[in-house]
N, CA and C atoms as a LAMMPS dump frame, in Angstrom:
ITEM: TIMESTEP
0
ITEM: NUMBER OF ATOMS
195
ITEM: BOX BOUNDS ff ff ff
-5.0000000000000000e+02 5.0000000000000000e+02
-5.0000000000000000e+02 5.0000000000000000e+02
-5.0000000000000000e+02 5.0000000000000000e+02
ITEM: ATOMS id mol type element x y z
1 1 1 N -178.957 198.362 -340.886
2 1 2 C -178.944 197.469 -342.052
3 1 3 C -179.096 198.285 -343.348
4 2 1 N -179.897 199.263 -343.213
5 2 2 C -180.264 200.199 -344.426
6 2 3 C -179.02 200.342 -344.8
7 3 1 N -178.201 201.483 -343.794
8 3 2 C -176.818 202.11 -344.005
9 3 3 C -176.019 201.3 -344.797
10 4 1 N -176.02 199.875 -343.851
11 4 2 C -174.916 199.05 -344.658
12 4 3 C -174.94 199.132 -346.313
13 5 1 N -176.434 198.493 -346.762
14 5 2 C -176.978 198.446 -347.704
15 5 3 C -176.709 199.684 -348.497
16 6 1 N -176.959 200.515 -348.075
17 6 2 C -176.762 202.068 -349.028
18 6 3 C -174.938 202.536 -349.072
19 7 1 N -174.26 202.037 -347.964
20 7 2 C -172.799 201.536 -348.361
21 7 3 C -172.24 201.085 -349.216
22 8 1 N -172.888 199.444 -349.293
23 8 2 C -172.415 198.976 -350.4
24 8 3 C -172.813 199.162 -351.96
25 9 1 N -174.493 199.877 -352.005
26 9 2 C -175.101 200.387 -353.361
27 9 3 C -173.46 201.87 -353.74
28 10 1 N -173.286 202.329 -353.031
29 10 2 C -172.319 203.236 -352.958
30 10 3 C -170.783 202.879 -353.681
31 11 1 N -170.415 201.666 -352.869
32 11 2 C -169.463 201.048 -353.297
33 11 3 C -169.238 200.604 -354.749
34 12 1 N -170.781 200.022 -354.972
35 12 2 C -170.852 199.372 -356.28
36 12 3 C -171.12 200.664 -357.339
37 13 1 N -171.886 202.037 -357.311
38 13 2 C -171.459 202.751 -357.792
39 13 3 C -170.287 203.421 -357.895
40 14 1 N -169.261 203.293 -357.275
41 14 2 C -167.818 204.063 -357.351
42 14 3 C -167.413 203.001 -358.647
43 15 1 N -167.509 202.112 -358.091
44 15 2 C -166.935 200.792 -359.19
45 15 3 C -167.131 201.043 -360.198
46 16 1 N -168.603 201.429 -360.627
47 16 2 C -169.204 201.448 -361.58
48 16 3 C -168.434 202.623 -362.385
49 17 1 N -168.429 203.936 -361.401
50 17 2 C -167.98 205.048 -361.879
51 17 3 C -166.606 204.793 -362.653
52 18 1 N -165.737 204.004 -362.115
53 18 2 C -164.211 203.548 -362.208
54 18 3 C -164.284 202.748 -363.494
55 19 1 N -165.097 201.771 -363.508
56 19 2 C -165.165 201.008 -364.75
57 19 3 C -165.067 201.752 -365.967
58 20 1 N -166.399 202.888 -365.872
59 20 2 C -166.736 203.453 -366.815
60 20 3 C -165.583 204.448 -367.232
61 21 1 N -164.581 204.757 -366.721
62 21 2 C -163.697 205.613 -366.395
63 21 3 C -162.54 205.083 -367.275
64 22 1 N -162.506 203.633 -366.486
65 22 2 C -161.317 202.984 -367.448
66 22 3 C -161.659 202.577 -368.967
67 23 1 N -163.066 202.409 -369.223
68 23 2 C -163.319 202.453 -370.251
69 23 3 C -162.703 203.256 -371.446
70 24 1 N -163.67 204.55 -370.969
71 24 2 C -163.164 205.721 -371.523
72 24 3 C -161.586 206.299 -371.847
73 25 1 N -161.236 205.848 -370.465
74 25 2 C -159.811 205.967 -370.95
75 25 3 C -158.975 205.561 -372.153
76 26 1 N -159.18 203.939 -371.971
77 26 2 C -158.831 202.868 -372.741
78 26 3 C -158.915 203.287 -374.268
79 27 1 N -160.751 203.441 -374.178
80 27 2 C -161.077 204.018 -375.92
81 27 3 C -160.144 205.291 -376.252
82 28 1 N -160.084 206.05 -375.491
83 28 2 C -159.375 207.388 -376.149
84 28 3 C -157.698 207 -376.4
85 29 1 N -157.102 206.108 -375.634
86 29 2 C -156.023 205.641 -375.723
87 29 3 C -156.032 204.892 -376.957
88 30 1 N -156.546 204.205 -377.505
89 30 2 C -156.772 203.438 -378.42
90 30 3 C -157.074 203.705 -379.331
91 31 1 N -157.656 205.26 -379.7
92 31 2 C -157.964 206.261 -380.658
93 31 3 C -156.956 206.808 -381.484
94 32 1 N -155.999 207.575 -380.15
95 32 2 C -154.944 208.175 -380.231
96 32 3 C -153.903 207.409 -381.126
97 33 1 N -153.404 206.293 -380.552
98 33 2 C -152.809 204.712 -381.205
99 33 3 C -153.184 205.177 -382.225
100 34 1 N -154.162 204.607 -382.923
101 34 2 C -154.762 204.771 -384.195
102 34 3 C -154.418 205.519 -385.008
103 35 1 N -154.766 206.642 -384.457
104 35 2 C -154.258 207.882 -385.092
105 35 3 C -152.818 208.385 -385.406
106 36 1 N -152.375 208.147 -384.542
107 36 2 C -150.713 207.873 -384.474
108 36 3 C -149.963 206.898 -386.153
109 37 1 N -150.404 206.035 -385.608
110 37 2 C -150.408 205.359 -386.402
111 37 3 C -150.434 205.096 -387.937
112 38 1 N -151.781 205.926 -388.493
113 38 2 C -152.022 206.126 -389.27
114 38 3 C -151.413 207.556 -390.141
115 39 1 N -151.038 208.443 -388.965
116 39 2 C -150.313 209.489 -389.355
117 39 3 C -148.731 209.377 -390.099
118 40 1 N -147.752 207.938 -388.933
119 40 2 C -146.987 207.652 -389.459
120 40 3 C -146.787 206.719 -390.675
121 41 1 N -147.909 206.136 -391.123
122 41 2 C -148.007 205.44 -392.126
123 41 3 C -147.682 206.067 -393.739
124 42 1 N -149.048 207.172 -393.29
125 42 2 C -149.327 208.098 -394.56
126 42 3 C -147.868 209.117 -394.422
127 43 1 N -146.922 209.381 -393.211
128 43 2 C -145.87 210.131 -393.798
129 43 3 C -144.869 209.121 -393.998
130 44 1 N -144.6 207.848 -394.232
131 44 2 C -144.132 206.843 -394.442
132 44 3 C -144.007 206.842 -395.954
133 45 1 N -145.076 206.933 -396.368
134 45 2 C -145.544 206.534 -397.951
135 45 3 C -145.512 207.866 -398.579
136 46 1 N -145.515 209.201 -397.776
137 46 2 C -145.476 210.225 -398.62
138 46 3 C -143.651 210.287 -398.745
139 47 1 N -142.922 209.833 -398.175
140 47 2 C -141.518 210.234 -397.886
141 47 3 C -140.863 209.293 -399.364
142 48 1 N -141.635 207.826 -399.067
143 48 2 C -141.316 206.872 -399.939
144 48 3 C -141.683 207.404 -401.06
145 49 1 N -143.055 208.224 -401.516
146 49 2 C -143.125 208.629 -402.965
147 49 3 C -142.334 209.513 -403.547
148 50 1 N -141.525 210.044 -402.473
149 50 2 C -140.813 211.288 -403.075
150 50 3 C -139.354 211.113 -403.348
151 51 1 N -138.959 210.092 -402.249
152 51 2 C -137.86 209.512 -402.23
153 51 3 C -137.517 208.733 -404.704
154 52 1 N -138.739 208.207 -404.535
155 52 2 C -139.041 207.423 -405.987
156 52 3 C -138.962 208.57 -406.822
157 53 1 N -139.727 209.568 -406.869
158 53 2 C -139.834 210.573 -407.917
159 53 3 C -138.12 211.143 -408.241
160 54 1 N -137.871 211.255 -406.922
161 54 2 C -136.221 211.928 -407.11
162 54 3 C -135.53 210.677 -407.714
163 55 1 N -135.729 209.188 -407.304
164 55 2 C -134.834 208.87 -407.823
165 55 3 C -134.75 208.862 -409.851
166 56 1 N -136.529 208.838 -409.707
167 56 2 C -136.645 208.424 -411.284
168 56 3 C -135.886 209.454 -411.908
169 57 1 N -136.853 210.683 -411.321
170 57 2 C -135.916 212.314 -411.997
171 57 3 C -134.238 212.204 -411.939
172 58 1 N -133.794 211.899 -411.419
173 58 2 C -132.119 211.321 -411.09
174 58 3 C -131.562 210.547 -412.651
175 59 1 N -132.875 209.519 -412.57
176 59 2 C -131.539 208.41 -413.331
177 59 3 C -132.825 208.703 -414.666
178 60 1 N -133.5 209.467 -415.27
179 60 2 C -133.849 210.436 -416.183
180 60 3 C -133.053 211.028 -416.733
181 61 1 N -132.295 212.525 -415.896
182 61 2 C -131.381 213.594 -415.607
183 61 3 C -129.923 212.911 -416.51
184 62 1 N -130.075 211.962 -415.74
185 62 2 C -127.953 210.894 -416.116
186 62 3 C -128.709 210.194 -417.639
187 63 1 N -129.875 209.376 -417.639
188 63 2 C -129.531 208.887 -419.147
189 63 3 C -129.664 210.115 -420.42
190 64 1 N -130.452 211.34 -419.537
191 64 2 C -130.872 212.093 -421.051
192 64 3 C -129.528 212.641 -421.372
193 65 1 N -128.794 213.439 -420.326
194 65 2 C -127.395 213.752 -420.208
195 65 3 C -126.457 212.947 -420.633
């Protein structure tokens, strides 16, 4: 009966181990996302500011000309 008992305390720690596992996973996955994310944002908006500067410098360039 012990055995059984210390089986299933066993069992329920693997679980436990697994849970905690997928946890971890999950968060770092979800980090990454984030980060991702935020990386393509900010080179989103740096592309867009530059894209603007050229155009202003552009149609600057043609009216001073």
């Amino acid at each position: 009966m012990v055995d059984v008992h210390q089986g299933e305390s066993d069992v329920f720690r693997k679980r436990r181990v697994v849970i905690v596992i997928v946890i971890v996973v999950v968060v770092i996955v979800v980090v990454v996302v984030v980060v991702v994310v935020v990386v393509v944002v900010v080179v989103v908006v740096v592309v867009v500011i530059v894209v603007v500067v050229i155009v202003v410098i552009v149609i600057v360039v043609v009216v001073v000309v």
